[in-house]
C-alpha positions in Angstrom: -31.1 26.2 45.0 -31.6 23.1 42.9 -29.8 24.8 39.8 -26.7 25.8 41.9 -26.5 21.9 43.2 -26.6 20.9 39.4 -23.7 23.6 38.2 -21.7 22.6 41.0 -22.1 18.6 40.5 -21.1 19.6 37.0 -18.1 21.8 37.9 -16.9 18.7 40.3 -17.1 16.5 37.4 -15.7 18.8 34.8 -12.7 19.3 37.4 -11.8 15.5 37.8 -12.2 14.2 34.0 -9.8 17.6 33.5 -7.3 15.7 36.5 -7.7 12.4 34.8 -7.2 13.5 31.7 -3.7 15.5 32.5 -2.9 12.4 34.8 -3.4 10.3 31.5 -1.4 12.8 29.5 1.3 13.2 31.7 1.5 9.4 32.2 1.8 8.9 28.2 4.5 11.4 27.6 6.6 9.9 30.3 5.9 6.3 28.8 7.1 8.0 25.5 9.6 9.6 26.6 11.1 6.3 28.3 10.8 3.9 25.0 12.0 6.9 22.6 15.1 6.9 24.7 15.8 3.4 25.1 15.3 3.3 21.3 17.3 6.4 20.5 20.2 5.0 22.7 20.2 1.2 20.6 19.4 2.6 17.4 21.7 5.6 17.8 18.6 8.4 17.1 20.9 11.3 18.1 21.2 14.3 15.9 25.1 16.6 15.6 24.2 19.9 16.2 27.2 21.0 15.8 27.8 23.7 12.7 30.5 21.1 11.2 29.1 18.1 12.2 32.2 17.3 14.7 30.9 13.8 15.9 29.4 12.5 12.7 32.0 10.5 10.6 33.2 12.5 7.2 33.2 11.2 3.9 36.9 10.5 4.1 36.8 8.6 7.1 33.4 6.5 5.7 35.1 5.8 2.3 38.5 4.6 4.1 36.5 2.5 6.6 34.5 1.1 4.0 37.7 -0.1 2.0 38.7 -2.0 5.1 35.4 -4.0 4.9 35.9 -5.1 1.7 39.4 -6.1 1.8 40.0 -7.7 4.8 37.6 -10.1 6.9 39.3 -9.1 10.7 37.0 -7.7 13.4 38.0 -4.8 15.2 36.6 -4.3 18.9 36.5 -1.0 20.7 36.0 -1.2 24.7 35.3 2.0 26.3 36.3 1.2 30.6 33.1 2.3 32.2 29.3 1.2 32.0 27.4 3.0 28.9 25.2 4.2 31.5 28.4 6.7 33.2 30.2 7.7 30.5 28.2 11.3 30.1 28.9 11.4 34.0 32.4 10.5 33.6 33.9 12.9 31.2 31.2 14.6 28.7 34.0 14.5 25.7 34.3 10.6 26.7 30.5 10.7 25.4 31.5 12.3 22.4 34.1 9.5 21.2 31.6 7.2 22.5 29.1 8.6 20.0 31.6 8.4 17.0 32.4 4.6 18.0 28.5 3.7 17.8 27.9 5.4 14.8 31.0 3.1 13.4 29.7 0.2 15.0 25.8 1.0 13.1 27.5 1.4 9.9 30.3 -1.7 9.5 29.2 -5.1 10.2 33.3 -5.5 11.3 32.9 -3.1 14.2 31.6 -3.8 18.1 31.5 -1.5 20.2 31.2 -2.7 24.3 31.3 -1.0 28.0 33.2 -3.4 30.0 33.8 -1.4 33.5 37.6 -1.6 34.2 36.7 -1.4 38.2 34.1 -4.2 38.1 36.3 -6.6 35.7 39.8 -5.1 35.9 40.8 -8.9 34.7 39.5 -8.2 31.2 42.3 -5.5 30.5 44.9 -7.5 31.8 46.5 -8.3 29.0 46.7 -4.8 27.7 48.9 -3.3 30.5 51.7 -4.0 27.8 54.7 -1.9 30.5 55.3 -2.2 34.3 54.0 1.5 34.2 51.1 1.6 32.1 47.6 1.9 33.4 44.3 2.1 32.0 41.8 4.8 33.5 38.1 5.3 33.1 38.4 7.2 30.6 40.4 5.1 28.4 39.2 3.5 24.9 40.7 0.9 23.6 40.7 -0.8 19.8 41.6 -4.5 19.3 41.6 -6.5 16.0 43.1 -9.8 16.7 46.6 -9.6 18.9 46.9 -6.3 17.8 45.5 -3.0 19.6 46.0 0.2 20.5 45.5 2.0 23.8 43.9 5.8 24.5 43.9 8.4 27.0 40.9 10.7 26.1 43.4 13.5 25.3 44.2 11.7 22.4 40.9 12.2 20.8 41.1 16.0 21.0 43.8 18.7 19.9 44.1 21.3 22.2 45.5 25.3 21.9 48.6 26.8 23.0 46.4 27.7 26.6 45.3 24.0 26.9 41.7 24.6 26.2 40.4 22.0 23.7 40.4 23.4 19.8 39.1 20.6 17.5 38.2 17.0 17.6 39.8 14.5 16.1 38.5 11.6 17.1 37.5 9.5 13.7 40.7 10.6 12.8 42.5 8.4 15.8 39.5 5.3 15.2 40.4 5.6 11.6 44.7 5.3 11.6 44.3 2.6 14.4 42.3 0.2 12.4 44.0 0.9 8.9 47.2 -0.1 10.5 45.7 -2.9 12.8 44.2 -4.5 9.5 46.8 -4.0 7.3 47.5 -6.8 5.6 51.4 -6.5 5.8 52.3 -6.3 9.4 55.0 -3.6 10.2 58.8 -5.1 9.8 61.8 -4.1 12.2 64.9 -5.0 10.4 68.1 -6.3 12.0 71.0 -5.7 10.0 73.8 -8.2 9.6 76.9 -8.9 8.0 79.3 -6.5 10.0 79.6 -8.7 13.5 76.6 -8.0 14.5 74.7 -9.6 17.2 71.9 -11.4 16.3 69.7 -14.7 16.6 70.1 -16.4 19.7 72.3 -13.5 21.2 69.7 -10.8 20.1 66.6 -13.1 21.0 65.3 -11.0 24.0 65.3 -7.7 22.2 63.6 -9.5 19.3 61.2 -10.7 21.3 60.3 -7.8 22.2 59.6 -6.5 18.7 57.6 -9.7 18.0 55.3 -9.0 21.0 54.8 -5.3 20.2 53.3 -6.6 17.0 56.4 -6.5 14.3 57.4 -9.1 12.1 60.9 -9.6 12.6 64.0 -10.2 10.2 67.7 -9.9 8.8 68.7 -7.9 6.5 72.2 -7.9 4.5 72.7 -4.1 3.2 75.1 -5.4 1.1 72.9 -7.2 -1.2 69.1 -6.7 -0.2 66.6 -3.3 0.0 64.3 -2.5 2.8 61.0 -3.9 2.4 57.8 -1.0 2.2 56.9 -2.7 5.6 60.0 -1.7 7.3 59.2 1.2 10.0 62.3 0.4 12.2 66.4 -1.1 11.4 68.5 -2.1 14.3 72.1 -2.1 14.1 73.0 -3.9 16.9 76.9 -3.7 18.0 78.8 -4.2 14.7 82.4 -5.2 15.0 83.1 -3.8 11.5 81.9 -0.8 9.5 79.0 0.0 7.1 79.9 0.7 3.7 79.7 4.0 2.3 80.8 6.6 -0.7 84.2 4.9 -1.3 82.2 1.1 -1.8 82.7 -0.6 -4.9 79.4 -2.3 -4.1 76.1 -1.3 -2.1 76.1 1.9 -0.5 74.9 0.6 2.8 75.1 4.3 4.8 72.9 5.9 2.0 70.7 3.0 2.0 70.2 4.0 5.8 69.7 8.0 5.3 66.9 7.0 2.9 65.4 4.8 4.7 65.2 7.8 7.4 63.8 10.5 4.9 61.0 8.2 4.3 60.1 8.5 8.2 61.5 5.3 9.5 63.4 4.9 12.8 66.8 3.6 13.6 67.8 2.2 16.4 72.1 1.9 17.3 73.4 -0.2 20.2 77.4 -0.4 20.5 79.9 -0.4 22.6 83.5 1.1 23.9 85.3 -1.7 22.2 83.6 -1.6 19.1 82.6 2.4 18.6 86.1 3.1 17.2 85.9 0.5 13.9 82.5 2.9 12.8 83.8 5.1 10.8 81.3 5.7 8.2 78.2 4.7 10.9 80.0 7.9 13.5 79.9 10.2 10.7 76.7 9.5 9.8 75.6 10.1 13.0 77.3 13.1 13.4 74.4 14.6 11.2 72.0 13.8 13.7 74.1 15.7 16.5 75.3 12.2 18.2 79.4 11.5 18.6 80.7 8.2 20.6 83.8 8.3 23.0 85.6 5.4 21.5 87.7 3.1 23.9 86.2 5.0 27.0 83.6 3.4 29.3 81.6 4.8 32.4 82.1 3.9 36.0 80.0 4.8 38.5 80.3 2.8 42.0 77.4 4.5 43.9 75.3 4.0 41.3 76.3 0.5 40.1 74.5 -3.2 40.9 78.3 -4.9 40.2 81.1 -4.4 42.4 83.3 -3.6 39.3 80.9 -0.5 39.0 80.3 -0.8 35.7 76.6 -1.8 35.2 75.6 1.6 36.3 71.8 2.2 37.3 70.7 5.4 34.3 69.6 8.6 35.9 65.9 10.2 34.0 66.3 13.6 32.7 62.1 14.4 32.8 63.0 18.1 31.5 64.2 17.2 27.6 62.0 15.8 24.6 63.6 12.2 25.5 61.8 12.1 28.4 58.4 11.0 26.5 60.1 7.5 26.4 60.2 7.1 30.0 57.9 9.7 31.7 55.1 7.2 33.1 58.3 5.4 35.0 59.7 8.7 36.5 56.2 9.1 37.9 55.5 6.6 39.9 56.2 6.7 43.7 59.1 3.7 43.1 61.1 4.1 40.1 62.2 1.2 38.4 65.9 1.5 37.5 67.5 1.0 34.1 70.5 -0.6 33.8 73.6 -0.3 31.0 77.0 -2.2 31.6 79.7 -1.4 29.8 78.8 1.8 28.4 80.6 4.1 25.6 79.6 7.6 26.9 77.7 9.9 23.7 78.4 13.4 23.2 75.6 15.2 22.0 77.2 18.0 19.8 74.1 20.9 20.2 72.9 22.1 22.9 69.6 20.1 24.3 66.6 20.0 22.6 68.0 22.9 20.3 67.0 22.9 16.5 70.3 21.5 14.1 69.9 21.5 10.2 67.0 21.1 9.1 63.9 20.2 11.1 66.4 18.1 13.8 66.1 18.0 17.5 68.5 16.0 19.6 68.3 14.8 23.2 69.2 12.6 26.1 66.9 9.8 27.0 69.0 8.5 29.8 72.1 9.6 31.5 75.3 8.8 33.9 74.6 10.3 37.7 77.1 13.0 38.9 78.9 10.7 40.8 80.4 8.6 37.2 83.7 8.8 35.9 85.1 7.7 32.1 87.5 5.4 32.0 89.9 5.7 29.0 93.0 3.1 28.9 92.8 3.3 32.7 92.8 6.7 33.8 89.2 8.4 35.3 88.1 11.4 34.3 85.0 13.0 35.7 82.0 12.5 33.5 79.1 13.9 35.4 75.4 13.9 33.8 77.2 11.6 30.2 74.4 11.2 27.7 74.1 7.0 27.5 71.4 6.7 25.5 69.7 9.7 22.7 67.3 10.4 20.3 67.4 12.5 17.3 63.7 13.5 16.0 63.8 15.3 12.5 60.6 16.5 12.2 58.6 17.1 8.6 54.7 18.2 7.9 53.0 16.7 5.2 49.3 17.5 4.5 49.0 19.7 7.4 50.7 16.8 9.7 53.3 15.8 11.2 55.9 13.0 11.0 58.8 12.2 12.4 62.0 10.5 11.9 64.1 9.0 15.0 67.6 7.9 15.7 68.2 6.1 18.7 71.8 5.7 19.6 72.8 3.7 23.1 76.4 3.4 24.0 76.0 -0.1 26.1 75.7 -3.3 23.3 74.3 -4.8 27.0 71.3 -2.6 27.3 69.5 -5.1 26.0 70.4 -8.2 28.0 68.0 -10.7 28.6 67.8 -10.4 32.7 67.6 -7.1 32.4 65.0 -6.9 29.5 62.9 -9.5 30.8 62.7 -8.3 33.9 59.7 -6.0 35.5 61.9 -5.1 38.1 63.8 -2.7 35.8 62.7 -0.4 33.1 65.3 -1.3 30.5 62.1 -3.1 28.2 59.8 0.0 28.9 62.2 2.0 27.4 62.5 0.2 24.7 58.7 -0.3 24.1 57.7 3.2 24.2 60.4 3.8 21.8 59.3 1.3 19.4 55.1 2.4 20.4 56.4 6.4 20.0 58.4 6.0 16.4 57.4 2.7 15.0 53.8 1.8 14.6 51.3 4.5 13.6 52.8 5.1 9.8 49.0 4.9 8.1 48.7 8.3 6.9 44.6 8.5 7.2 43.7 11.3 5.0 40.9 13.2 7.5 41.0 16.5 8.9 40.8 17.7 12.3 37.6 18.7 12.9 37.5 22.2 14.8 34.6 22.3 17.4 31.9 25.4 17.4 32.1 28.4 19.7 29.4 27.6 22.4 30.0 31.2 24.4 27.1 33.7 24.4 28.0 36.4 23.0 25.8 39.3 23.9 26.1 43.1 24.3 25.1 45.0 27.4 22.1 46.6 25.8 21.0 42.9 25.1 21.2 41.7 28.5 19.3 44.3 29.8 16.6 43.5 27.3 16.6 40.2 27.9 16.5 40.5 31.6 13.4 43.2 31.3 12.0 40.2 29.1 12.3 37.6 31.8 11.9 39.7 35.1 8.7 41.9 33.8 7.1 41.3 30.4 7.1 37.0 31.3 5.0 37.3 34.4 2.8 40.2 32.9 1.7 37.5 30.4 1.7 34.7 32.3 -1.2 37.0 34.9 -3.2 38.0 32.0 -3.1 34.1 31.0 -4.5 33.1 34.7 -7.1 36.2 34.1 -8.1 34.9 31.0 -9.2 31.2 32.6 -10.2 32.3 35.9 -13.2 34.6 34.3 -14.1 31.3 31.4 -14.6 29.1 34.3 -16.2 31.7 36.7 -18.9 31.9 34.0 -19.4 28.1 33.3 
């Protein structure tokens, strides 16, 4: 009896130091596991599984970064809009442009990266709702380098197929052009021509203005006697009295100065008006390559859709159905919509049918139009004008290095589109219009030599004779070993 009290005791023992010691073990890989994840997360200790290394930054994108650091001495801050702690929970390919921003901020002293939650401290964005329509989400990411920045949706990160599902990453890609043009050392130019009537300085201040805060430098230019600077990425022509020089010039050709500034993707912007339309003839049959004719001498009326009693600062009506409608479709969308204003309006006759392919590479369409209810106005008589085009946009469209750029023209009919009441104004669109024009075809002109990175194939792939193997595997064979296992230790200690 005395020898089974003794094997017992030792049993007893031999069962709690075997507790303690799993209790121990247990304790210390949860302890490690804790501090090897706090470290992974500062240090960025992650590893890209992926086959093409998706979320790791490419050579390209390291040695274009790296030129940055070296030539410029500007810091460039990217805010994501939620804690660091939800952006897995928020959107999973968040996390992946999350990882990409760290990985940046490990490896260029010039780069912070920051989780400032939009919800707890909306007052930090503030500044950055640059429209009366533009919002910032969760999911947002945002890249500042002094006044500059540049605002993202997460779509932008990622290019999807013709389905909509997701088809490659391009997310260094986006990091990379935003901060080679955000550090540039030449700040983009918009040009206002002069020299043919037009109006500029203190008459063309508020639309300059608004240039100067979307982050161009501003100036004149005389086509008569100066080039285009290499910084140039837009030209206003803003209601010239007289006309632009062409073939039969003795001088500068100002008109092919203007189609090669275009082939070299810049944009061009027109405001006239009825008076004035008729003394262009060089500028209309330029324009009449883009698909874009004025109605000379004629104006639009519209007295149910006017804010004057003369009728003739008619409120625009949105067409959301043509490409134009990417300059205006956040307003269109929101439960009031703001109303854009043009007095004194040459109607535009767009010469192809919408959104239809001209020579070339060239789409034209409507960005805002007369209602049904308008009528032209030629030396006194009405004639019904219906939807008139007021304002268009030509896009010729080119790809270079498996990308592409565009070149716009931008032709308004009302000289007074850009007034100052008006423009200034959040309660009408007129400067949102304007802005996402200029944010749409004027700023992103760095042409960052990376690749869209295409993501792997995560699907299993298995055939039927697989599965069936795999599920006798996991049903049968598993918990056949996992018996013999508890066999196996139940006779050891039986025998101890």
């Amino acid at each position: 009896m005395r020898k089974k009290y003794v094997n017992n005791s030792k049993q007893k023992k031999f069962v709690v130091y075997q507790a303690l010691i799993t209790a121990m073990f247990v304790a210390l890989m949860v302890v490690l596991n804790t501090a090897v994840y706090a470290l992974a997360e500062h240090n960025l200790w992650y590893i890209d599984m992926t086959k093409g290394q998706v979320f790791s930054l490419s050579d390209e994108a390291k040695a274009l970064l790296s030129a940055v650091e070296e030539d410029t001495d500007k810091e460039v801050n990217v805010y994501f809009t939620v804690d660091s702690d939800k952006i897995a929970s928020t959107s999973p390919y968040l996390y992946y442009v999350y990882q990409t921003a760290l990985e940046m901020e490990k490896d260029y002293d010039y780069i912070s990266v920051e989780c400032i939650d939009i919800v707890k401290d909306p007052a930090f964005f503030k500044t950055y709702y640059t429209t009366a329509a533009q919002d910032i989400y969760a999911t947002s990411v945002l890249v500042t380098c002094g006044e500059e920045f540049r605002l993202f949706n997460i779509e932008a990160f990622f290019v999807n197929n013709d389905d909509g599902s997701i088809w490659a990453y391009q997310g260094e890609y986006k990091f990379v052009s935003a901060i080679l043009s955000m550090t540039a050392t030449d700040m983009p130019t918009v040009a206002f021509t002069t020299a043919h009537g037009e109006s500029v300085g203190d008459k063309a201040e508020p639309l300059m203005s608004l240039f100067d805060d979307a982050g161009f430098d501003v100036e004149t230019i005389d086509l008569s006697k100066e080039d285009f600077s290499d910084d140039t990425r837009i030209v206003v022509i803003n209601d010239p009295v007289y006309d632009f020089a062409g073939i039969e010039a003795e001088g500068a050709n100002e008109i092919e100065k203007l189609d090669r500034f275009l082939d070299d993707y810049g944009c061009l912007m027109v405001f006239t008006s009825p008076e004035n339309a008729g003394n262009l003839t060089n500028i209309s049959e330029f324009l009449l390559e883009w698909g874009i004719a004025f109605t000379p001498d004629t104006y639009i009326k519209d007295s149910e859709n006017s804010i004057s009693v003369d009728g003739k600062s008619i409120v625009a009506s949105y067409d959301e159905d043509s490409m134009g409608a990417s300059l205006y479709l956040d307003i269109a969308n929101l439960d009031t919509v703001p109303r854009t204003i043009l007095r004194n309006t040459c109607p535009l006759e767009i010469l192809y049918d919408l959104d239809s392919s001209l020579e070339g590479n060239k789409t034209v369409s409507p960005i805002l139009l007369s209602h049904d209810s308008a009528v032209a106005v030629k030396n006194g008589e009405e004639t019904a004008a219906g939807g008139a085009p007021l304002m268009t946009i030509t896009r010729e469209s080119r790809i270079v290095d498996n990308e592409e750029y565009y070149s716009d023209v931008i032709v308004c009919g009302s000289a007074n589109y850009a007034n100052g009441d008006w423009l200034r104004s959040k309660s009408y669109a007129n400067s949102d219009i304007i802005y996402n024009a200029i944010r749409i075809t004027g700023r992103e002109r760095v042409l960052a030599d990376i690749e869209y990175k295409v993501l792997d194939k995560s699907e299993l792939v298995i055939t039927t004779a697989d599965a069936n193997a795999w599920t006798v595997v996991l049903t049968e064979a598993l918990p056949v070993v996992i018996s013999v296992c508890g066999a196996v230790v139940y006779i050891r200690r039986k025998n101890l």
